[in-house]
N, C-alpha and C positions, 0 to 999 in steps of 0.2 A: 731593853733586855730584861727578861723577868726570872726570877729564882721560885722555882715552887719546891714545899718541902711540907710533911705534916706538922709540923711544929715549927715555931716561929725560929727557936733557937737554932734550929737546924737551918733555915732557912738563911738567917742571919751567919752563919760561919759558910755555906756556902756562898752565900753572897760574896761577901770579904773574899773569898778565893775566886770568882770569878770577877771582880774588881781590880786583881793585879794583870787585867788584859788593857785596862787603860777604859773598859766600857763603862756608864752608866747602868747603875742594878737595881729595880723593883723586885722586893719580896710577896710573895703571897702563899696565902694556904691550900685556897681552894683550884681548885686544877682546871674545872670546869669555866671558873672566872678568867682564870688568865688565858684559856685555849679563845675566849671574845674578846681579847685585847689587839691590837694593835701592832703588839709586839717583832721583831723581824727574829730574836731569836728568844727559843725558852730553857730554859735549866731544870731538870727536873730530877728529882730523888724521888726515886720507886721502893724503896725502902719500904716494906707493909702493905703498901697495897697496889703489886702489882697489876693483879689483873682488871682491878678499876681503871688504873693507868692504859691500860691496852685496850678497853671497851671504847673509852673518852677518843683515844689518840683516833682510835680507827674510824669514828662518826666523822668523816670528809665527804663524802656524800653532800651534806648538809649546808658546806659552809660555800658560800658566795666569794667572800674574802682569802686569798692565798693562804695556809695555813705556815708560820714561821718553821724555821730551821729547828729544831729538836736536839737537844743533850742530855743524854742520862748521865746521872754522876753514880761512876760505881769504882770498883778493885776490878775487874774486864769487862768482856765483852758479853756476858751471860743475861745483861738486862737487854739487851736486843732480839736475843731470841725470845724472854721471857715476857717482857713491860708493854712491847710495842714498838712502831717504828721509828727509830728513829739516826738522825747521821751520823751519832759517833758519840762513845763514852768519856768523860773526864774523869782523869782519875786526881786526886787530891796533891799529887806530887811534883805535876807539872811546872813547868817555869813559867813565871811572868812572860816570857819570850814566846813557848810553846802556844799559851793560851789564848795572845795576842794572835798570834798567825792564826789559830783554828777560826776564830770569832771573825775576823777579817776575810776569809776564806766564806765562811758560811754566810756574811750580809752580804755578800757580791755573788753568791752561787743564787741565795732566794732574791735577787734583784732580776735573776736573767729569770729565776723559776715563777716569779709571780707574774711575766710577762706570759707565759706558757697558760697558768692556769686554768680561765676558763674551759679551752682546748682540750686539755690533758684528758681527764674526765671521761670522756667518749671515745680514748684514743687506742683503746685499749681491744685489738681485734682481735679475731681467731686465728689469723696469721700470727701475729704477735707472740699467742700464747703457742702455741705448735712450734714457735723458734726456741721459747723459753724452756719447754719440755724436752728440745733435743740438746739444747745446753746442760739440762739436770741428766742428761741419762750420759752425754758424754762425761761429765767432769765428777759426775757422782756415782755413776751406774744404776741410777734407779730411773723406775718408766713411771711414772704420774696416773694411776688408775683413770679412767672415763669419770667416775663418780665424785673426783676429787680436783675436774679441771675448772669447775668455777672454782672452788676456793684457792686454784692455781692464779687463776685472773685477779683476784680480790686480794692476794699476799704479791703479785706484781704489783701491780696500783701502789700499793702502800707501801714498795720499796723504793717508787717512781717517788711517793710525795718522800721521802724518808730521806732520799738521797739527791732531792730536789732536780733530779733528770727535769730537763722539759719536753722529751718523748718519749716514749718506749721504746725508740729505736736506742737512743742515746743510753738508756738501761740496760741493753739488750749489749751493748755492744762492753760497755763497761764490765759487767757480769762475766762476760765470754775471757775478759782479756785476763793478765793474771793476778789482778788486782782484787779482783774479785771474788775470790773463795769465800770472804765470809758472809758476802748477799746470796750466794749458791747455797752455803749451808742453811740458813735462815729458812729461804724460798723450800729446801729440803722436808725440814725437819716442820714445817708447817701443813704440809701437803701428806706427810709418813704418820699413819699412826703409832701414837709409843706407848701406851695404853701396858701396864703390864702390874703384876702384885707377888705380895711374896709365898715362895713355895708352891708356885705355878708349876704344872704336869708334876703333882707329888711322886708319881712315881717315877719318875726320872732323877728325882731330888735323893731319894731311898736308891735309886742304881749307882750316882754319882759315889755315895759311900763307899759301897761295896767296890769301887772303881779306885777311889781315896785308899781305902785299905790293903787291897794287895798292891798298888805300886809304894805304898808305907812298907811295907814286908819286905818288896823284891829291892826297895833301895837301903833298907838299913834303919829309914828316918829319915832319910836326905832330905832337906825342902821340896814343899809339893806346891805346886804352881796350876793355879785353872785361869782360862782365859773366856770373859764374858759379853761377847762382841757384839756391838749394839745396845749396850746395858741399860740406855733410857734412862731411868732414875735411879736406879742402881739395887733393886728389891731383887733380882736375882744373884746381884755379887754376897751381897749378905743372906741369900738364902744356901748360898756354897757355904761361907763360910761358916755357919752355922750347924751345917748338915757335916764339915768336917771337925768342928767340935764337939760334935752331939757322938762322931764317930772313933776317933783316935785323943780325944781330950785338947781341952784349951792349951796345954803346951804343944801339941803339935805345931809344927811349922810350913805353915801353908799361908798362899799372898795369893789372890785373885783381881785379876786384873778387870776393870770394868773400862770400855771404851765406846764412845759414842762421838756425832757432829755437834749434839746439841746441848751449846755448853750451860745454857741455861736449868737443862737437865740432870746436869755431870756437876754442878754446884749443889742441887737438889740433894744427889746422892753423897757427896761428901757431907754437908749437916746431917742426915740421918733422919731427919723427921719424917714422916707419915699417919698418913688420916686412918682411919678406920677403913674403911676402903680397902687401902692395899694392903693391910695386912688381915684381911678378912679369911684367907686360907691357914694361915699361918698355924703350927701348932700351939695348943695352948704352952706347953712346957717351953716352949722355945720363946712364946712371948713373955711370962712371966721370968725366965732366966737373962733374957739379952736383952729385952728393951724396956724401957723407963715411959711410964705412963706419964702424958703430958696431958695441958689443959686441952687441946683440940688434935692430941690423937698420942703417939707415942715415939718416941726418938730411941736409936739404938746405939746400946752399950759403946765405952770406947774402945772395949779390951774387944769389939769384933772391929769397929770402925779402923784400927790400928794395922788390921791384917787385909785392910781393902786399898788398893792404888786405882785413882780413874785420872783417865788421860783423852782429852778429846783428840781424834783418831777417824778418818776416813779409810774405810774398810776396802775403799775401791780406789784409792790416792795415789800417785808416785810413791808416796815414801814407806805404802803397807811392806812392805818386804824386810825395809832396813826394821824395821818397828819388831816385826817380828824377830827376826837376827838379834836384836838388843836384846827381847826381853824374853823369849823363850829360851827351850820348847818346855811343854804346858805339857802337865799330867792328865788335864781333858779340856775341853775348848765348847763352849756353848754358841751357837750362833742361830739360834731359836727367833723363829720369826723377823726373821733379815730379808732372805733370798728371796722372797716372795714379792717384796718391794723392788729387785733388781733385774734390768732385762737378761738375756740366758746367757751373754756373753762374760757378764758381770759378774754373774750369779756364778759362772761356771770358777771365772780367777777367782773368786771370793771362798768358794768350797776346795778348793784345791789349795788356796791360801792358807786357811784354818788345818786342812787335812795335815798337812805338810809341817805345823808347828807344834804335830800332835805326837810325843814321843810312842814308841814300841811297848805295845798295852795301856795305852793311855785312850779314854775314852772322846768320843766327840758325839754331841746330843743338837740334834736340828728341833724345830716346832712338830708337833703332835699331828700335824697334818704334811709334814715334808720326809721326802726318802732321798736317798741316794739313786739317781737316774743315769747310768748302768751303776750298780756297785760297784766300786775300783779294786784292782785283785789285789788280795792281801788286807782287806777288811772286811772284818766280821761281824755281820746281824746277831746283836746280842740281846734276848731277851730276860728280864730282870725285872722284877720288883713291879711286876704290872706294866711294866713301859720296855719298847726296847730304845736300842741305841746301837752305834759301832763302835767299834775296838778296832785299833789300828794293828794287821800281824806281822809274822814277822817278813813275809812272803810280800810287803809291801813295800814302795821305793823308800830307799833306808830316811831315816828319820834325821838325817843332818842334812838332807838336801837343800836345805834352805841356811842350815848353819856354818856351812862349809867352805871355805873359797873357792869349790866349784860351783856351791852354790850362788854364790855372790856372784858370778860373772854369767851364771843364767837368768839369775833377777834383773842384771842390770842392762840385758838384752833386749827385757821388753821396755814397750813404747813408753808407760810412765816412767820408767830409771833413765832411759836417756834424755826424755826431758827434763827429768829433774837436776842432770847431768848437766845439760845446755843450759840451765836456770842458774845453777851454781858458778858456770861459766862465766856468764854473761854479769854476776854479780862479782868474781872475783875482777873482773875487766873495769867494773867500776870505780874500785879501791885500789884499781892500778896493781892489783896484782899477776901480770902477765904471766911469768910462769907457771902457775898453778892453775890458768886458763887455758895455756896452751897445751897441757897434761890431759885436762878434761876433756877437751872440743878434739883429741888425739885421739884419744880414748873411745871418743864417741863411732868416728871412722874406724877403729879398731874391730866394738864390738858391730857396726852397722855400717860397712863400706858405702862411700856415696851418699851416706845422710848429710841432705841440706844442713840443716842444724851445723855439725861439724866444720862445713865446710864456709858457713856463712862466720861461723866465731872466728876462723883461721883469717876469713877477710878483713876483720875489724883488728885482731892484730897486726894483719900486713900494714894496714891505715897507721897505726898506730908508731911504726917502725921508718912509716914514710914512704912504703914500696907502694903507694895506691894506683900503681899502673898493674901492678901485678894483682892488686885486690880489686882493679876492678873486672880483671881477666877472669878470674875467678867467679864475682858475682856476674858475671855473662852466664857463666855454664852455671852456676844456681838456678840464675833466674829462668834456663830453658827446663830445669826438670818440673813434674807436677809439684803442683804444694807449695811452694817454696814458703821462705818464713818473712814475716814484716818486718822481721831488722835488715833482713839481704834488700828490699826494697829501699827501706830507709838509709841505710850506706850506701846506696847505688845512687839517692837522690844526692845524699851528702855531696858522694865526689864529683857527680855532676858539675853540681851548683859552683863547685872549685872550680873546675874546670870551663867556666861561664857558660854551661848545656844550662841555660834556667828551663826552658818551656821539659826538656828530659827532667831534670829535678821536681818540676811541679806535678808530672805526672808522676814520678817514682814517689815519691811524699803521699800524693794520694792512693795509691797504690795501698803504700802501708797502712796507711788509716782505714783503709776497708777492711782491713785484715785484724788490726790492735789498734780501738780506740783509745787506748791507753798510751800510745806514742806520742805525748803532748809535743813535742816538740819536732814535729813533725807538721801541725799547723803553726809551731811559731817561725819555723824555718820557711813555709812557705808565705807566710805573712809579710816575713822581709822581701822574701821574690817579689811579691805583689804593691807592696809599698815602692820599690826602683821601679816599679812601672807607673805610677802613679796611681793606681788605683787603691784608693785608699777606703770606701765602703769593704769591698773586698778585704782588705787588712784587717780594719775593725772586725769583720766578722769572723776572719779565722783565731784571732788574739783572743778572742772572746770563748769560741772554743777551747783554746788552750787555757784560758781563767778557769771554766766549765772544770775539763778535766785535771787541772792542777791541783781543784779543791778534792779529791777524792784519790788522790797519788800519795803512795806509800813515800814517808821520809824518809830522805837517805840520798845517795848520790845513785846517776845512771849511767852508763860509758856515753849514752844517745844527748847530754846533755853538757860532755864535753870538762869535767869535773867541777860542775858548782851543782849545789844543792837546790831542793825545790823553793829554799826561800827566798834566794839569791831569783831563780828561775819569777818567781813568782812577784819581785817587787818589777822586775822588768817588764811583765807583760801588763800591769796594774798601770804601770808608769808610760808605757804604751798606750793604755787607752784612755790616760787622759786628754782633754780637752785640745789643751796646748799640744799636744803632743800629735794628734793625729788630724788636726785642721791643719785643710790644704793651703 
């Protein structure tokens, strides 16, 4: 195991911290040296110079030799999007205990992945990536331009060696499942240009004022709120605010929300610094007044930094709805070169979503080359300041639609609220909180009679209660509607295999694993089936899966694993394939 760091000192304290895993720790400085070592895992602080870090990681290509397991050490997850690929962040606060498990996770994942590697490489098809793009447009809502599907191929690959998959199917399936959100955002925000500076479309920047100013007038002074969706580095949240200091004075009370996937970005935008570059539009009075000339460009004031909140934030997510209910509504809502990136289904919730968070006279500003496709009635084309925009009137659907408890039970109608509903479910079932699962999965058939979802949580409580004659009554009429979900499979196998149906259990088990590779215990469950038959290659290879997928399963408890945890889950199946353990 190797610690790399720019400086020794640095190198040496995290050393010492990755030392309380129980491993052996080589120090080094240079990056390029330890990426030709030997090593199975490496430690690395991006600290300065990340994008060296990301040049270096990404040259695989090159290497003959399996490239090791990858750690960045940060405060999140923002050196992933930013440094390069790699499996997972340490953050300094961990336990001996935690860090143990991760390390032990990661030599037995790059043991199964150096077997893969030569393979790997070439493995990467046109099919492959056509899966990958329908996963980004379902889970993100955006389509993957023609021009930017090699570099589609080229940031898969790299999340294949990052996350030590030994297929791309094995990626593909991972990614899909919902464990995966933050290899989706990555694969995302690699593929989306975010490319932006400040005081971009000035005349919009001069409309937003005039925008700022009378809703100051018609509310008294009340707090003015703008929302800047997609904000990438964050040079349009501080060009609001700025434009609303220049307009009603630095005591005005205004907050602009910047939200983006790419948190590597949304760290970017909290320091405040930028190069010449991005503030190459800027006005001069406004650079001289708010930001502070540095050695390699300028960083901004804190008395504007103070009035900016960035929240990473999927624009097209289950949870945009509540997001918005929390923190609006907005006195104007920027969502400038978004929808271009989003297919038209996407495109449409996402403009409908921003419209809706837009109070009565409150502005909403799209990119220079985007319109409203029909106009919606009750908002008005308003031209200002060299640029137009809209203005929400009064003739449009009222402005709590989204604030309202009717409106809460229209959000929570569509398809992302009630999975996120089912999600909530299915974790309160974990921590054994049956009541408050059985409220949601209720809720669910409420808002959407006949959703599987609903009806497959009600089964996992009847299981739970002991009535599994009745839950599996139940998952009968699941399993005949379309769709159904991979836990109604996976409880169908469970009561099976109760019930001594093993060859019904091994195909329900499989069933769900086509569906959520992320059901690890679903190859451990059928591992035991296959082990009382004797066949024990067969065992090994599904335990091995379940190792596979165990290294990349969010901590925590799951109802499918019966109340023990992944460590508990995890020394079992270790202990499974050892030696003694699995000779016949």
């Amino acid at each position: 195991m190797i610690v790399v760091a720019a400086t020794f000192e640095r190198a040496a304290a995290i050393a010492r911290f990755v030392e309380r895993s129980g491993r052996e720790v080589r120090t080094l400085r240079d990056l390029s040296e330890a990426l030709e070592q030997e090593a199975k895992v490496l430690v690395i602080d991006p600290a300065g110079w990340e994008y060296t870090c990301r040049a270096i990681l990404e040259d695989v290509d090159r290497r003959k030799a399996p490239p090791p397991a990858v750690f960045f050490v940060g405060e999140d997850d923002s050196p992933l999007f930013e440094a390069g690929p790699a499996l997972d962040v340490l953050t300094m606060y961990e336990t001996s205990r935690e860090l143990a498990e991760k390390m032990r996770m990661a030599i037995a994942g790059r043991s199964l992945f150096a077997c893969a590697w030569q393979r790997l490489r070439g493995a990467f098809r046109d099919y492959d990536i056509s899966r990958v793009e329908k996963i980004i447009a379902e889970r993100m809502g955006v389509s993957v331009r023609s021009d930017r599907r090699e570099a589609l191929r080229h940031e898969f690959f790299l999340r294949s060696v990052a996350n030590l998959s030994v297929s791309p199917q094995e990626l593909e399936s991972y990614i899909s499942s919902h464990v995966g959100g933050r290899d989706i955002a990555i694969l995302t925000s690699r593929v989306v240009a975010g490319e932006t500076y400040f005081w971009r479309y000035s005349g919009q920047m001069q409309a937003l004022k005039g925008v700022l100013r009378r809703r100051h007038e018609e509310t008294g002074g009340a707090p003015l709120k703008v929302w800047c969706a997609g904000c990438s580095t964050g040079e349009e949240v501080y060009s609001s605010i700025m434009a609303a200091f220049e307009e009603l004075g630095e005591s005005a009370k205004v907050t602009v929300f910047g939200t983006d996937i790419n948190s590597a970005a949304l760290l970017h935008a909290r320091e405040g610094c930028y190069s010449e570059r991005s503030i190459r539009n800027l006005p001069e009075r406004f650079l001289e007044r708010w930001c502070k000339k540095e050695i390699d460009g300028y960083k901004v004031l804190d008395e504007v930094k103070e009035r900016a909140v960035f929240e990473k934030h999927n624009l097209c997510g289950g949870d945009s709805y509540q997001w918005v209910r929390e923190r609006g509504p907005f006195d104007a809502v920027f969502l400038r070169n978004v929808v271009i990136y989003l297919d038209p289904e996407s495109s449409r919730k996402a403009t409908r979503l921003c419209l809706g968070s837009v109070v009565k006279g409150g502005g909403f500003f799209l990119g220079s080359a985007e319109m409203l496709v029909p106009i919606p009635e009750g908002i008005d084309v308003v031209h200002e300041a060299g640029a137009f925009f809209y203005v929400k009137g009064k003739a449009f659907v009222r402005d709590d639609d989204i604030h309202s408890d009717e409106g809460q039970s229209e959000s929570a109608s569509n398809p992302e609220d009630l999975e996120a509903l089912y999600k909530s479910g299915l974790a309160d079932l974990a921590e054994e909180n049956f009541s408050d699962a059985e409220k949601k999965f209720n809720m669910i058939l409420e808002l959407s009679p006949g959703d599987t979802r609903g009806d497959t949580g009600i089964a996992v409580l009847m299981t739970n209660q002991g009535r599994e004659v009745e839950a599996s009554q139940k998952l009968q009429k699941v399993l005949a509607e379309p769709n159904p979900r991979a836990e109604a499979y996976f409880l169908k196998g469970l009561l099976d295999e109760r019930a001594g149906r093993d060859n019904e259990a091994l195909s329900m088990y499989g069933n769900a694993l086509n569906l959520d590779r992320g059901l690890f215990m679903a190859n451990v469950n059928r591992a035991w089936i296959l082990k009382r038959r004797g066949r024990m290659g067969a065992f090994k290879k599904e335990m091995q899966s379940a190792l596979e997928l165990l290294k990349r399963a969010p901590e925590g408890l799951s109802w499918t694993t019966g109340g023990l945890g992944n460590a508990a889950i995890m020394k079992m199946v270790v202990d499974s394939l050892s030696y003694r353990k699995y000779k016949e």
